[in-house]
C-alpha positions in Angstrom: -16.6 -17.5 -8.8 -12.9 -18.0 -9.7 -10.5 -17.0 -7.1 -7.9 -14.5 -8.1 -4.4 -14.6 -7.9 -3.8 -11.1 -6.2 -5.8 -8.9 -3.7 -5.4 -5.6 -3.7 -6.5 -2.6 -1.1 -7.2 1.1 -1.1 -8.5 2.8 1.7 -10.3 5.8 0.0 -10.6 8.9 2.1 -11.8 12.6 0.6 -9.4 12.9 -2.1 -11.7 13.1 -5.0 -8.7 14.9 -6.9 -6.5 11.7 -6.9 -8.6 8.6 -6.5 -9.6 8.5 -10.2 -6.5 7.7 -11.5 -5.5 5.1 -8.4 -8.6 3.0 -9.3 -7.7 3.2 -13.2 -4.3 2.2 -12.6 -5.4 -0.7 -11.1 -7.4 -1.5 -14.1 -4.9 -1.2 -16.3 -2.6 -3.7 -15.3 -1.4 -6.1 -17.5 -1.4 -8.7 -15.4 -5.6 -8.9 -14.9 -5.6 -12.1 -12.4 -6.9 -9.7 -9.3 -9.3 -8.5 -6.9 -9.9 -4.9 -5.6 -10.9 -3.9 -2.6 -11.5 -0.4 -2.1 -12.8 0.4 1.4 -14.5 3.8 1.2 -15.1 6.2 3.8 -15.2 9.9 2.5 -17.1 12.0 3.8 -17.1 15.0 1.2 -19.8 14.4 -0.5 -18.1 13.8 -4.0 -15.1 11.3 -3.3 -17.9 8.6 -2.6 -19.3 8.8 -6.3 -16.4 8.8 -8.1 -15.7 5.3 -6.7 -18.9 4.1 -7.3 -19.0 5.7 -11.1 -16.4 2.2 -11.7 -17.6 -0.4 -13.1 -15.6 -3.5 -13.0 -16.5 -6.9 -11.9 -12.8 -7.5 -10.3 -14.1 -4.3 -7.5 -15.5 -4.9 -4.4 -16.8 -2.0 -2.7 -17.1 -1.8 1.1 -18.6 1.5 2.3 -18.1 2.2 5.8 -18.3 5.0 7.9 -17.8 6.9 11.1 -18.4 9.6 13.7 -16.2 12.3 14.9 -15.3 10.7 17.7 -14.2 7.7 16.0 -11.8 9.3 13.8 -10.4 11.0 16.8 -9.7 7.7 18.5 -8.5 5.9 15.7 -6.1 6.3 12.7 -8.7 4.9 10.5 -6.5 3.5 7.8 -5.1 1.0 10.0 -8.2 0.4 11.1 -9.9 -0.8 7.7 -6.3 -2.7 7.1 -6.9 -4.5 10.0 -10.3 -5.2 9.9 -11.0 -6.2 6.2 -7.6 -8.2 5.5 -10.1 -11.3 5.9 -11.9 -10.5 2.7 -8.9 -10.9 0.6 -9.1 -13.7 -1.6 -6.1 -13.8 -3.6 -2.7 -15.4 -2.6 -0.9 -12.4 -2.8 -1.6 -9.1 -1.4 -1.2 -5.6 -2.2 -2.3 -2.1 -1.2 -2.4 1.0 -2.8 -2.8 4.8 -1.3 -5.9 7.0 -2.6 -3.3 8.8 -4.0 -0.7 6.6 -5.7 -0.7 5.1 -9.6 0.5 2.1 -10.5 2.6 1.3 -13.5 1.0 -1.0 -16.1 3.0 -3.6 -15.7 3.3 -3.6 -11.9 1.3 -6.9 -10.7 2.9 -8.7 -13.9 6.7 -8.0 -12.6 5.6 -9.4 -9.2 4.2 -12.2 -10.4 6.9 -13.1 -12.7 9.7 -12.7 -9.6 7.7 -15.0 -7.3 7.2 -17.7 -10.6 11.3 -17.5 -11.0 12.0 -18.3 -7.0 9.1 -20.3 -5.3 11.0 -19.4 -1.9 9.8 -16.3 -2.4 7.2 -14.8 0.3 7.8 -10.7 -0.2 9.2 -8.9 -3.1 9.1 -5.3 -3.5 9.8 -2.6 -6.2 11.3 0.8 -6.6 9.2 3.9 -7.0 9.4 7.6 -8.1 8.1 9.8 -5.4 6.5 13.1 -6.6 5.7 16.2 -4.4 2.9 17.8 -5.1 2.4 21.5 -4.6 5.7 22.4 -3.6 8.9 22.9 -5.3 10.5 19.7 -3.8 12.0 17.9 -6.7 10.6 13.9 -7.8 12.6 11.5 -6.2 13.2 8.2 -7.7 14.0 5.2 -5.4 15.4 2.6 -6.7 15.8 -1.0 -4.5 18.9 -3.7 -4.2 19.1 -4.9 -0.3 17.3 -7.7 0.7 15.8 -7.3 4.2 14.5 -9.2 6.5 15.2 -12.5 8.0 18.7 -13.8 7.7 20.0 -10.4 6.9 21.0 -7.3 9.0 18.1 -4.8 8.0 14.7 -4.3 8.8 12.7 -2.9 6.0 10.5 -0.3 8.2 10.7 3.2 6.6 13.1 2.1 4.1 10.8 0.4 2.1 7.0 2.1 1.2 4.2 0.5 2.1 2.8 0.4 -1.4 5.9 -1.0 -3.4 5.4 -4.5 -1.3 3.7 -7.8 -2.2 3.1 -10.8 -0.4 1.9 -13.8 0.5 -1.6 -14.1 2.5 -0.4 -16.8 4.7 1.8 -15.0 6.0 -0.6 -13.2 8.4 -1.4 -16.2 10.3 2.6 -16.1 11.2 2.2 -12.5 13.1 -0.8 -11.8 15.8 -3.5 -8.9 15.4 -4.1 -6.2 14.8 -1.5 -5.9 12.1 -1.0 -2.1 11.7 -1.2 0.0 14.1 -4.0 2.3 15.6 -3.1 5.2 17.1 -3.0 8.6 15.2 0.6 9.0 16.6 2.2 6.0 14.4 0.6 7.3 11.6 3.3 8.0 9.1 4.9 4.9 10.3 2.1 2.5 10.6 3.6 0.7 7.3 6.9 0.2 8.6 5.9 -1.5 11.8 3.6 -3.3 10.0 6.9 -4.4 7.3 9.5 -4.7 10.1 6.6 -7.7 11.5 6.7 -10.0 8.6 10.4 -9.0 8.6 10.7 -11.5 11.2 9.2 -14.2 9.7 10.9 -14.1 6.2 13.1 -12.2 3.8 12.4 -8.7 1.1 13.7 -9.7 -2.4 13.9 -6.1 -4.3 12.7 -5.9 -7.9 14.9 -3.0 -8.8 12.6 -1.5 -11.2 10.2 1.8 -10.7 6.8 0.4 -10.7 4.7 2.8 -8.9 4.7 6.8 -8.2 4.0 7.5 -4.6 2.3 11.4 -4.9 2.9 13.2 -1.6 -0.3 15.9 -1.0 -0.9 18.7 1.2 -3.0 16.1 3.4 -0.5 13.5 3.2 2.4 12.3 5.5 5.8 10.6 4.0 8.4 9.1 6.3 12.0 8.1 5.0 15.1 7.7 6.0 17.0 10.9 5.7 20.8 11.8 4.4 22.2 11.3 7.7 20.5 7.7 8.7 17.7 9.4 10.9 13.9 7.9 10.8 12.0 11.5 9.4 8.8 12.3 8.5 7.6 15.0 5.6 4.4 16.2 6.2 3.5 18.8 3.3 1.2 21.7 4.6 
């Protein structure tokens, strides 16, 4: 078995509405050197099968579950993050929410930026956030700063999670878990997780949009707001 060039991760969790077109955006990258790892853990009764109806040899299916009490305790997400970054086999790494699409030419524009400057241990892109269900307007966000070391900013919730790509060694540089558990740092999980490697090396942007970050009645969204402040939207 070859070994791929990127890994990437979705935690899929009862959004049978959405996860279709996360999983085929990952497929349709131009750029077809990867791995996907979608850890499943739905419990509605139809999310489940519409992962398992793909069939692609670069997907590899965990399904996992757990009790009531568990998902009290826990913020699960971080939890999957934590537990299966071992399994990636690619040098880079990804990861993608159940609820996000990818542009076609996503991993390819990555790839390409880490070729041009072998320095390189994080880039990250802009994306178009999209509000689903309300009458918020899209949002693009579009990247210059770097961040990180040798620089005065720390990515946290400037950056999203899913616009980020970087090297797998660079987990042996910070100490587990990496993200997170409790339900409290939730809709910042992400950001501590960024503002960690941020210590260890620097963000190089890739000011292009190359991924659209849908916001859903079930979803939480933090951001830095008009007047500097860490905020949080949380639809519904």
């Amino acid at each position: 078995m070859s070994i791929p060039k990127i890994t990437i991760f979705t935690c899929s969790y009862n959004k049978p509405q959405y996860i279709s077109e996360a999983i085929s955006s990952v497929l349709a990258q131009t750029y077809p050197d990867f791995e996907y790892i979608i850890l499943e853990n739905s419990t509605d009764g139809k999310t489940r099968n519409i992962v398992r109806s793909f069939k692609d040899s670069r997907i590899r299916l965990f399904e996992i579950d757990f009790s009531d009490k568990e998902r009290e305790k826990i913020y699960v997400e971080s939890h999957l993050k934590n537990t299966y970054a071992k399994e990636a086999r690619g040098q880079f790494i990804m990861y993608l929410s159940d609820d996000d699409v990818l542009e076609p030419n996503c991993f390819a524009e990555h790839i390409q930026e880490f070729a041009k400057d072998v320095a390189q241990s994080i880039n990250f892109h802009g994306w178009r956030v999209v509000y689903l269900d309300t009458n918020k307007p899209d949002e693009i966000i579009g990247v210059k700063n770097r961040y990180g070391l040798n620089t005065q900013r720390r990515p946290g919730r400037r950056i999203d999670g899913g616009s980020v790509m970087y090297k797998k060694e660079l987990l042996v540089q910070i100490t587990e878990p990496y993200f997170k558990l409790r339900w409290k740092d939730a809709h910042i999980s992400d950001g501590l997780f960024l503002n960690r490697l941020a210590q260890t090396t620097t963000f190089y942007p890739i000011n292009k949009i190359l991924h659209i970050k849908r916001i859903t009645k079930i979803s939480t969204h933090g951001f830095i707001d008009q007047t500097g402040n860490a905020n949080a939207y949380r639809p519904g």
